[in-house]
N, C-alpha and C positions, 0 to 999 in steps of 0.2 A: 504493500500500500504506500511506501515513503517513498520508493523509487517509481509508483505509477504519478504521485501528486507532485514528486519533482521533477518528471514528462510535462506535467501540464502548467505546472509553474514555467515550465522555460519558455512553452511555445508562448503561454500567453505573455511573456516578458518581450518575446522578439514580436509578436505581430504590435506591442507596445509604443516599440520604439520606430514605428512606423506614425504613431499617432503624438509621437513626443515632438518631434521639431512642428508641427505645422502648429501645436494647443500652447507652446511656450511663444515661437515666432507673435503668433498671433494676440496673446494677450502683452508681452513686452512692446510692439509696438501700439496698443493701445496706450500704455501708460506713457511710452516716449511721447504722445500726440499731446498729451495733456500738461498746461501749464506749470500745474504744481505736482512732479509725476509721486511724492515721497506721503503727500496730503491723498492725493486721488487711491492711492494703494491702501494707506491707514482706512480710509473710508470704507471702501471693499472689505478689508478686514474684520471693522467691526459691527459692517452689517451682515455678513456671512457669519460670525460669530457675535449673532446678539440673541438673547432668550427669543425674542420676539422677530425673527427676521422678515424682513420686508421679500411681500410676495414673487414681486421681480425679477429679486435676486436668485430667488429657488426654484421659480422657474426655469431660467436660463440654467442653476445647476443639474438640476433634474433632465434636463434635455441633452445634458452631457453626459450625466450616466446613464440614460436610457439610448443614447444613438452610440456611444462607442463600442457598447455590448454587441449592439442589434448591427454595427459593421462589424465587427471581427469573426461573428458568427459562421456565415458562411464560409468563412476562411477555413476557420477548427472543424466543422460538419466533417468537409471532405478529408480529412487526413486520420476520421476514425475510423474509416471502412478497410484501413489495410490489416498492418500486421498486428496492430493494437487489439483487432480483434480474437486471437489466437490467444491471450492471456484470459488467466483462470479469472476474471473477474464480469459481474453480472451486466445485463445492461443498463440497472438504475445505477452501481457503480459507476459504469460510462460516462452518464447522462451528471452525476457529481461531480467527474472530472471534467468533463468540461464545463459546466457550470464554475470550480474553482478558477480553470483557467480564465474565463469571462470576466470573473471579479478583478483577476492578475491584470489584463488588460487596461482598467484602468488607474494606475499605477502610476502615467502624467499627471491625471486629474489629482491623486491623491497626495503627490509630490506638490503639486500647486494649492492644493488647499493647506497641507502640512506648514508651508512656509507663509499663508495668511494667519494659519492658526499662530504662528510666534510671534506675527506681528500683532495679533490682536492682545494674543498675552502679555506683550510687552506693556500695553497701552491698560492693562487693567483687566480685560476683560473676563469672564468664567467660562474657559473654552469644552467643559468635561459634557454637558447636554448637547452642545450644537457637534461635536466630534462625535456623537453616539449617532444622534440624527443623520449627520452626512455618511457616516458608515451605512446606515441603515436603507439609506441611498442608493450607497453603489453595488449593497448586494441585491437589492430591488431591482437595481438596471439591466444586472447580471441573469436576475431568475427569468426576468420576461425573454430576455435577449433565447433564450438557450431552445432549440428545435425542436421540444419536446411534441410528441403525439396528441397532446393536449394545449397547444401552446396557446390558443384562443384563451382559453380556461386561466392559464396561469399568469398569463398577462397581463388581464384582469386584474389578478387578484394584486398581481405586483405590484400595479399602477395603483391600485387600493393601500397597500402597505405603504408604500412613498408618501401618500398622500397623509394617513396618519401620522407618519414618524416626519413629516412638517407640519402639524399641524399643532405642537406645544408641548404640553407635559408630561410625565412618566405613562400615564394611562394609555394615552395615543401611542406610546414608542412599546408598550406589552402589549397593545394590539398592533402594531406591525408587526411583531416576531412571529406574533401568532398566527398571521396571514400568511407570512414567509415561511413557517414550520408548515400551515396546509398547502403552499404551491410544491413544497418538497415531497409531499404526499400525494398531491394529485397527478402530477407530473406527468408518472408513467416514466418510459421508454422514449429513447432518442427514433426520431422517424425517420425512415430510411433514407439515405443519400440521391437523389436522382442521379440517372445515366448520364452519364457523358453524350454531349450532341454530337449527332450522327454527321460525319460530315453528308455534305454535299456538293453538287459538281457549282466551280466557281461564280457561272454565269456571267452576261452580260459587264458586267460592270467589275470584273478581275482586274481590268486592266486597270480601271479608273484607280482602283485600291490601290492596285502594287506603286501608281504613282503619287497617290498621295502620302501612301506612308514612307516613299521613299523623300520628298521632298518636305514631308513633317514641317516642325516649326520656320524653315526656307524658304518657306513659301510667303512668309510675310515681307523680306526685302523688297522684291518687286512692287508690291503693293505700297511701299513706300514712295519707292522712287518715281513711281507711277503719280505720285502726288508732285512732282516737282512743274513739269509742264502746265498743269491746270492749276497749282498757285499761281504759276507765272503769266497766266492767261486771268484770271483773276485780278492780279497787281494792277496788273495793263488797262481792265476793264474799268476799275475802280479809280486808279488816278487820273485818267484822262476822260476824256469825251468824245469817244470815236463814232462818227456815224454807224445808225445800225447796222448797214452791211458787213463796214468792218470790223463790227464787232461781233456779229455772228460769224463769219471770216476767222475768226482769234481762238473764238470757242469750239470750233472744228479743229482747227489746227491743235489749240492745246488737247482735247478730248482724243483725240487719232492719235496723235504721238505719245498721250501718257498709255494709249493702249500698246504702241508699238514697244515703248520702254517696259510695261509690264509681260508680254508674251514673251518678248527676247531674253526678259528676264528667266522667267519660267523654262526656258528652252535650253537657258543655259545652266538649269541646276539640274535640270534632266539629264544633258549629258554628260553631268559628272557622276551624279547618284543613281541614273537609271538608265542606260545606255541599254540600243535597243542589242539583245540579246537574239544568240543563234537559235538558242534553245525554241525561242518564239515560234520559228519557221515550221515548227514539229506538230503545234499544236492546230487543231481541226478550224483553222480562221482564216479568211481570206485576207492579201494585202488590205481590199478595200477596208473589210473591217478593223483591222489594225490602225488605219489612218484613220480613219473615221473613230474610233476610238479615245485618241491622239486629240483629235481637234475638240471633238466634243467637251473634253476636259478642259482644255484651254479655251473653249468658248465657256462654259459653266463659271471658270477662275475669273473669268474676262472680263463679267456682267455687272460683280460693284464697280468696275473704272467710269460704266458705260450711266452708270447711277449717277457718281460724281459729275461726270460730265454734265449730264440733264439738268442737275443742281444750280451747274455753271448758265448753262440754256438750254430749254425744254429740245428747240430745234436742231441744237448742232448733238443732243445725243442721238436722234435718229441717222443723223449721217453717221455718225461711228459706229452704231449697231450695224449700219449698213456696210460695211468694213470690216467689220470683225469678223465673218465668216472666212471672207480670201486669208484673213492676218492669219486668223487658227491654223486655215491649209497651209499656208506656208511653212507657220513653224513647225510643222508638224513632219514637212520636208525637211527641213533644217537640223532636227532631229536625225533623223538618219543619213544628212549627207555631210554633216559638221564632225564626223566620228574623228577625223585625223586634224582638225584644225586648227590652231591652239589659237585662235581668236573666236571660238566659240560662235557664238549667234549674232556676228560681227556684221553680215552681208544682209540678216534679216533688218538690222537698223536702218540701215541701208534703205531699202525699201520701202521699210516702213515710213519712213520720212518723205520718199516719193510721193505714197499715198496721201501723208498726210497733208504734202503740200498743194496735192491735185485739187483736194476735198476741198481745203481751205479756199484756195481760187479761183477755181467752180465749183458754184453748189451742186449742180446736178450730177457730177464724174461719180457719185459716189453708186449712180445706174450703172455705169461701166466696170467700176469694182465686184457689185452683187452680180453682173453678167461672167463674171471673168472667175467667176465664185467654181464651174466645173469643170476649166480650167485648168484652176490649182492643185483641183483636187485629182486630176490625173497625172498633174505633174508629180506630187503626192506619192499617188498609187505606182507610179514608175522606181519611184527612188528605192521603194521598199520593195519593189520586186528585184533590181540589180543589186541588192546588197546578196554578197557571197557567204552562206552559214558558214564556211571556214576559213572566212577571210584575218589574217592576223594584225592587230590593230596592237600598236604596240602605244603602253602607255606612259604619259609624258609625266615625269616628278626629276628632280635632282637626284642624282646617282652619285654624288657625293658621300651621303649616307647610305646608299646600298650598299652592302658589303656582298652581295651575291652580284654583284655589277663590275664589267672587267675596268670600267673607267673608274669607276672609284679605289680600284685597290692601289 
């Protein structure tokens, strides 16, 4: 039994210290925000430790032992169904162990109240009733948290016990126990673990996935930079007084080019983190759909620039919308024809600047662009059929630091 409940002591220590930095981060920089940060903390102190504690306060406690249980839960569920279960002990056993571990969890919280409680006692206060109280808390938060077969029933009653053992004097904290000694009763049995999901075949939107989790948090530079043209079209708008042509004029211009600077952006983090792969070739997909694929994502990524624009002038974001299909096909060329060139999406700036100066110039060119929309998309579809599955694409870094590199040795 000591070596089963210091299993569960450990685990519930490590899924702990998952919930330690975000509950410390988060309350110190509360107190930094505040004036008096050494008055603001005394105060917390000694209303978290006053016989009478203000409801507010035990709210927000209460919801913090009742949510870190209720996340850690499924974590512990799944890791009793293996070899834990091969040990001579019962299933209400189990269901204690993990219930202990739940409590172990939260172990932040109770570091964080420990070091209110010495500040309160410093200041005077009688911390032995509200320290029974707050105990009586985080085993409460613990009992409902646990997956028991009954856990409607017991959570109840949990949330019944918290509410007594805040609710004042000795009487209310012998009927928590007492609540908590019948959820230990009614309990039961731990309910069974659900299966593992089955997979399934990738679908449609594989692709979209593998590049967005390849480009993760990356994806936000472009969208920065994307903001520099349509400030700059803005500044222009706001300081001067351009006739309205030229000022619809400015807002095409800026809207097409922050789209061009966003896609070229995109285009070039693809080919670094997701570079189109032979393996692709194997799978039951046509080029077209591969490219179509490609663009759809880069139109999807495209659509807040096409916002901002609007923002800027309702009229010049339909010229950009009207662009941004060709832009997608392109880059989507550029992807696969950019594999060897270490100026990356360099030619699509290029371009993209053509268009943007067409659109700006004449309003209407932006009919030739949506014409020239199937096009691209075959120029497109061509790139990705000449690409050779075993073509050898050597990759460009300093070989200074290879030590497997003849130049470097």
């Amino acid at each position: 039994m000591k070596a089963l409940l210091l299993f569960h002591f450990r685990v519930g220590v490590r899924v702990a210290v998952r919930a330690f930095t975000p509950l410390f981060s988060a309350f110190l920089i509360i107190v930094f925000l505040q004036m008096y940060p050494i008055a603001f903390v005394t105060g917390i102190a000694t209303d978290v430790f006053a016989l009478q504690p203000p409801i507010p306060i035990y709210m927000l406690l209460g919801g913090l032992c009742f949510l870190l249980p209720a996340w850690a839960a499924p974590l512990m569920l799944s890791g009793l169904s293996g070899w834990v279960r091969h040990l001579p002990l019962s299933e209400v056993g189990n269901r204690r162990g993990l219930t202990f571990a739940l409590v172990t969890v939260q172990v932040p919280l109770a570091i964080l109240l420990s070091l209110l409680a010495i500040v309160a006692h410093t200041h005077g206060r009688t911390i032995f009733l509200p320290v029974l109280r707050l105990a009586l808390l985080l085993v409460a938060g613990a009992f409902a948290a646990v997956p028991s077969r009954r856990q409607p029933m017991t959570a109840s009653l949990s949330v019944a016990a918290a509410i007594c053992a805040t609710a004042g004097g000795w009487v209310w904290m012998i009927l928590a126990l007492i609540l908590l000694a019948a959820v230990d009763l009614v309990a039961g049995t731990l309910r069974d673990v659900p299966p593992a999901r089955a997979l399934r075949p990738a679908g449609p939107l594989f692709s979209a996935r593998v590049a967005m989790r390849a480009l993760g948090p990356a994806a936000a530079g472009p969208y920065m930079v994307s903001l520099v043209p349509i400030g700059a079209a803005l500044l222009f708008t706001a300081n001067n007084t351009p006739p309205p042509g030229i000022a619809a004029g400015v807002a095409r211009f800026g809207g097409a080019l922050s789209l061009t600077f966003f896609i070229s952006g995109i285009v070039d983090r693809l080919l670094v983190r997701r570079p189109v792969w032979p393996w692709a070739r194997s799978l039951p997909w046509s080029a077209a759909n591969r490219i179509l694929a490609d663009a759809m994502l880069l139109t999807a990524l495209g659509l807040p620039v096409i916002i901002l624009a609007g923002a800027l002038d309702p009229g010049a974001a339909l010229h950009v919308a009207a662009v941004l299909p060709v832009l997608a096909l392109r880059g989507a060329s550029f992807v696969r024809r950019a594999r060897e060139r270490k100026t990356g999406a360099g030619g699509l700036l290029l371009e993209g600047f053509f268009v943007s100066a067409t659109v700006a110039l004449v309003d209407w060119t932006w009919i030739i662009w949506l014409a020239a929309t199937p096009a691209a998309f075959l120029a497109a579809r061509k790139a990705d059929v000449s690409l050779k599955a075993t073509r050898w694409v050597e990759r460009h870094h300093a070989s200074a630091g290879d030590s497997l590199s003849w130049s470097g040795r």
